[in-house]
TORVOSE-126653 format. One line per field, with one value per residue (C-alpha): residue in three letters; z, x, y; chain. Coordinates in steps of 0.2 Angstrom, whole numbers, plus 2048, in hexadecimal, padded with zeros to 3 digits. Each point is the difference from the previous one (the first is absolute). Example, Ala and Ser with C-alpha at 12.3 -4.5 7.8 and 13.67 -1.06 7.14 Angstrom:
<nodes>
r	[ALA,SER];
pz	[827,7FD];
px	[83E,806];
py	[7EA,811];
c	[A,A];
</nodes>
This chain:
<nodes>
r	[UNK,UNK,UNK,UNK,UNK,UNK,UNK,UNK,UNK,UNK,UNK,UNK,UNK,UNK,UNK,UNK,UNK,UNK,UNK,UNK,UNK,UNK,UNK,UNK,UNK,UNK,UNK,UNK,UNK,UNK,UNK,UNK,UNK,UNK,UNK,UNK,UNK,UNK,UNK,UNK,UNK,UNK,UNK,UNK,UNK,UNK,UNK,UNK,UNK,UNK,UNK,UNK,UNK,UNK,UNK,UNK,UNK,UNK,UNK,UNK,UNK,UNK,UNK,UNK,UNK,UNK,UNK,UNK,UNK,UNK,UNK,UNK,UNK,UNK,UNK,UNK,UNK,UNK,UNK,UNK,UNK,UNK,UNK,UNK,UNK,UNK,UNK,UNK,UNK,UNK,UNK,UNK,UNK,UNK,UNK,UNK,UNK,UNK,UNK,UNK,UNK,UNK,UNK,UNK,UNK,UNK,UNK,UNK,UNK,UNK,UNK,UNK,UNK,UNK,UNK,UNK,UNK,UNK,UNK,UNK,UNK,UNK,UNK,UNK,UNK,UNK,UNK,UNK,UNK,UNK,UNK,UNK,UNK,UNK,UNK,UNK,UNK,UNK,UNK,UNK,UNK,UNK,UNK,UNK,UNK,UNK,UNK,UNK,UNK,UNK,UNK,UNK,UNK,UNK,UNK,UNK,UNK,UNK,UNK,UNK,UNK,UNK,UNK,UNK,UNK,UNK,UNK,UNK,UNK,UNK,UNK,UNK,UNK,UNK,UNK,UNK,UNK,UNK,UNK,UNK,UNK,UNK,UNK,UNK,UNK,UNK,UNK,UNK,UNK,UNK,UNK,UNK,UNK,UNK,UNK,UNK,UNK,UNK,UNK,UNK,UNK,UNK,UNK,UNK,UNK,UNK,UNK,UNK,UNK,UNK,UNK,UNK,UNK,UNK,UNK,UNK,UNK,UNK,UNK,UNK,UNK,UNK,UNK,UNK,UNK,UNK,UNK,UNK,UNK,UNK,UNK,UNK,UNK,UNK,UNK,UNK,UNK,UNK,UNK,UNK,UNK,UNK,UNK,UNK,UNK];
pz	[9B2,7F6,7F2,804,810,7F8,7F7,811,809,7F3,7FE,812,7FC,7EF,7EF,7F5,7EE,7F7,7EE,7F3,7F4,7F2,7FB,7ED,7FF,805,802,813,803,7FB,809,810,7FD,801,80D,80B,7F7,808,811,802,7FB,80F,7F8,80C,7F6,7ED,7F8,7F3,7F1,7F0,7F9,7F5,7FF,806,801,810,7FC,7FC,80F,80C,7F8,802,811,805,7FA,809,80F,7FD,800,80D,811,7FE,7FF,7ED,7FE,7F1,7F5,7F6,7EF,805,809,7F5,806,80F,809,810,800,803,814,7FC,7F2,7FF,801,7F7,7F8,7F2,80A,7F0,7F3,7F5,7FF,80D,7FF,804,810,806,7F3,7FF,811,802,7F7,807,811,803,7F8,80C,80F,7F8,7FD,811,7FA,80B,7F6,803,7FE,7F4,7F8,7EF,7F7,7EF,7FF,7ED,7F6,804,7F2,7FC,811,801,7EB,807,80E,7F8,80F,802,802,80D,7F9,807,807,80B,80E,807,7F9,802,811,801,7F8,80D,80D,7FA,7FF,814,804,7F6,80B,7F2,808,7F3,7F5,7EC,7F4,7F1,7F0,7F7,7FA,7F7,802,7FC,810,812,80C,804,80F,807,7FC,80B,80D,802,800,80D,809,7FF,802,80C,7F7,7FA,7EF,7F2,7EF,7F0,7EE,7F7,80E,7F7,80C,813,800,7FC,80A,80D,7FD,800,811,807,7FB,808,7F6,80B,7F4,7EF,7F2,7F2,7F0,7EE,80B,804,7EE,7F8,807,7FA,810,809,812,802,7F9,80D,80D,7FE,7FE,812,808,7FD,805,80F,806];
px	[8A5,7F7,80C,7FF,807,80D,806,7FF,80A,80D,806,802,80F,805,7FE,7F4,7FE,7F4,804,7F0,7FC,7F3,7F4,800,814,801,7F6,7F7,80E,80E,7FA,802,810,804,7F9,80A,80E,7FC,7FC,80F,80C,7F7,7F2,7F2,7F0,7F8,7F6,7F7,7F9,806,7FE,7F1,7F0,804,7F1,7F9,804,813,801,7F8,808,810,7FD,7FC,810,809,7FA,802,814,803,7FD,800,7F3,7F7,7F8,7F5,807,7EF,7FD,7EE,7F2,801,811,7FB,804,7FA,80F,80C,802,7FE,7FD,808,7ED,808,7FE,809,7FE,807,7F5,7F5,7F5,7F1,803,811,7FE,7EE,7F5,808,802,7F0,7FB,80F,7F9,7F3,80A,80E,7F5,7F8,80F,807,811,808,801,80F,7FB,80C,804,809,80A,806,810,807,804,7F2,802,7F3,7F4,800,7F9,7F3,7FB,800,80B,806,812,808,810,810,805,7F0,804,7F2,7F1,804,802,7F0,7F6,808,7FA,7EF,801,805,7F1,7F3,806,809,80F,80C,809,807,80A,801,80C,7F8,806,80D,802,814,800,7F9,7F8,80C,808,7FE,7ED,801,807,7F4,7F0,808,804,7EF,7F6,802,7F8,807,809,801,80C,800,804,811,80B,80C,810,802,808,7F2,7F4,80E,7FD,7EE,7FE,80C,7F6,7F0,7F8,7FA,7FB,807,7F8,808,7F6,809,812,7F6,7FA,812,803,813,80A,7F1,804,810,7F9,7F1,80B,80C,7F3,7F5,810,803,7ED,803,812];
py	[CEB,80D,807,814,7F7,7F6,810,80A,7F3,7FD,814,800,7F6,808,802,7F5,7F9,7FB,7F7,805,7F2,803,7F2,805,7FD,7ED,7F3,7FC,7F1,80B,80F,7F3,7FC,812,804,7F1,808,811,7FA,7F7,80F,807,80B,802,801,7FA,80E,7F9,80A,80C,811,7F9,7F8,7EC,7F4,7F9,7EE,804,80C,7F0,7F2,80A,805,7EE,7F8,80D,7FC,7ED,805,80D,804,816,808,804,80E,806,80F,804,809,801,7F8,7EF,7FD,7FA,7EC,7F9,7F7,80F,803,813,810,80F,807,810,811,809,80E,80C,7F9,809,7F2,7FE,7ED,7FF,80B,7F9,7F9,7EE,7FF,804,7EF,7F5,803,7F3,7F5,803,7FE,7F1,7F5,805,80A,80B,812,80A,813,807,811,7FD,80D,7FF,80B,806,7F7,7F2,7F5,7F5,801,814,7FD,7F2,80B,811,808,812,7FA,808,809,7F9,811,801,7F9,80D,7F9,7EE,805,808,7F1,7F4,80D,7FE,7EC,803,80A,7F8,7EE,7F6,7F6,7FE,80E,7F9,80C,7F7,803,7F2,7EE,803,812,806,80C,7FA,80C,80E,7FE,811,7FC,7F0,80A,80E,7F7,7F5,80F,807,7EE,7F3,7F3,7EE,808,7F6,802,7F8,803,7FF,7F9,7F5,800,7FC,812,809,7F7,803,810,801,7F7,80E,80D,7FB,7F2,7F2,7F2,800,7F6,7F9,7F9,801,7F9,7F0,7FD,7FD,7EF,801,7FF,807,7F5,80B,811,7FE,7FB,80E,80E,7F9,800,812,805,7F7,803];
c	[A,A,A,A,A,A,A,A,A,A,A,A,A,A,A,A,A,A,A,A,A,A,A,A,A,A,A,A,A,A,A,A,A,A,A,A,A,A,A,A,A,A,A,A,A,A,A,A,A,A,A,A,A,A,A,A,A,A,A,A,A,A,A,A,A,A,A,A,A,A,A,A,A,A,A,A,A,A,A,A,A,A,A,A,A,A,A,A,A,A,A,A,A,A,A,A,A,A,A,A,A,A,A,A,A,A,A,A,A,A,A,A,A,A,A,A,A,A,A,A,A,A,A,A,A,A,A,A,A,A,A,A,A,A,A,A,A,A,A,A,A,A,A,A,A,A,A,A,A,A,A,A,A,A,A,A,A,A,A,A,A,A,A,A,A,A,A,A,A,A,A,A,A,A,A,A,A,A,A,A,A,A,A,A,A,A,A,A,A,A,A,A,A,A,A,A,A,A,A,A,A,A,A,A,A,A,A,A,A,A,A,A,A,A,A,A,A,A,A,A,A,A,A,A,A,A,A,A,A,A,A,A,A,A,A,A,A,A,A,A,A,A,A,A,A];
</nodes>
């Protein structure tokens, strides 16, 4: 089953979750480990990548020992066009749709390409949008941060995402952020826009990704929760059962 599939078939039946494990915070073996801890507190997918610049070997090597452990699926989360592993059964073949940088909206994708089509991965056409504050990834990819209060342009973006034939929508707060999307954000564009909606950024609690499901959000994404291995089987747990119940 191709993994746009996969997604398809799984919201049919509810809300998802997809744990985001960056290569240059643990080592490839440990980064496994985590992930069979994610899949077995139900999380339905392994994104693998980070808000800068990780190296082909430690993206692959990390992808491959993820695979070694779980049976989800694992999908690339790139930086640019080097972050890229045959391993992986898809990427988030994505734009940073409010960047001020060329690069981030077509020029690396531009490059990664061919190497897409030659290693066989199944791209997943993505519009990205870096919501205030942005942290560390809106930096990286010089973003006009969309303003918390609005809702209107995000919705406008993922309106444009929609017609230009991308099949995925992500508001991102950034790793780490102190605030997630607004929910009234999450609400409108999933008003306006039928398309698979993805959340990340700054969820810490099952209520607020309770709360973020509610309001719209189809998939939420938690990264910088997964890192703190403290007690992290029950914090994961606790959070997928709030997205999904």
């Amino acid at each position: 089953m191709k993994v746009m599939e996969y997604i398809t078939d799984g919201l049919k039946k509810g809300k998802m979750h997809m744990g985001l494990i960056d290569p240059d915070e643990q080592d490839p073996e440990k980064a496994a480990e985590l992930a069979f801890t994610l899949e077995m507190a139900g999380s339905d997918a392994i994104m693998v990548g980070g808000s800068t610049g990780v190296g082909h070997k430690n993206v692959d090597d990390t992808v491959k020992a993820i695979k070694s452990r779980v049976r989800i699926p694992v999908i690339l989360f790139p930086t640019d066009a080097s972050s890229i592993s045959p391993a992986a059964d898809a990427i988030y073949f994505m734009s940073m749709l409010n960047s001020r940088d060329i690069n981030k909206i077509i020029g690396e994708q531009m490059m990664g390409a061919p190497m897409v089509k030659s290693m066989g991965i199944e791209p997943l056409a993505m519009a990205y949008l870096i919501v205030e504050p942005g942290m560390t990834v809106g930096n990286v990819g010089e973003a006009e941060l969309i303003a918390r209060d609005d809702s209107k342009t995000a919705v406008n973006y993922a309106l444009a995402a929609k017609y230009l034939g991308m099949d995925l929508v992500y508001l991102e707060a950034g790793s780490g952020a102190p605030e997630h999307v607004p929910i009234d954000m999450v609400k409108r564009v999933k008003e306006e826009v039928e398309l698979p909606l993805i959340v990340g950024g700054g969820i810490r609690t099952p209520q607020q990704a309770r709360d973020i499901a509610r309001a719209g959000a189809d998939i939420i994404v938690t990264g910088t929760l997964i890192e703190r291995p403290e007690g992290i089987k029950n914090k994961i747990e606790g959070l997928i059962s709030a997205i999904k119940n």
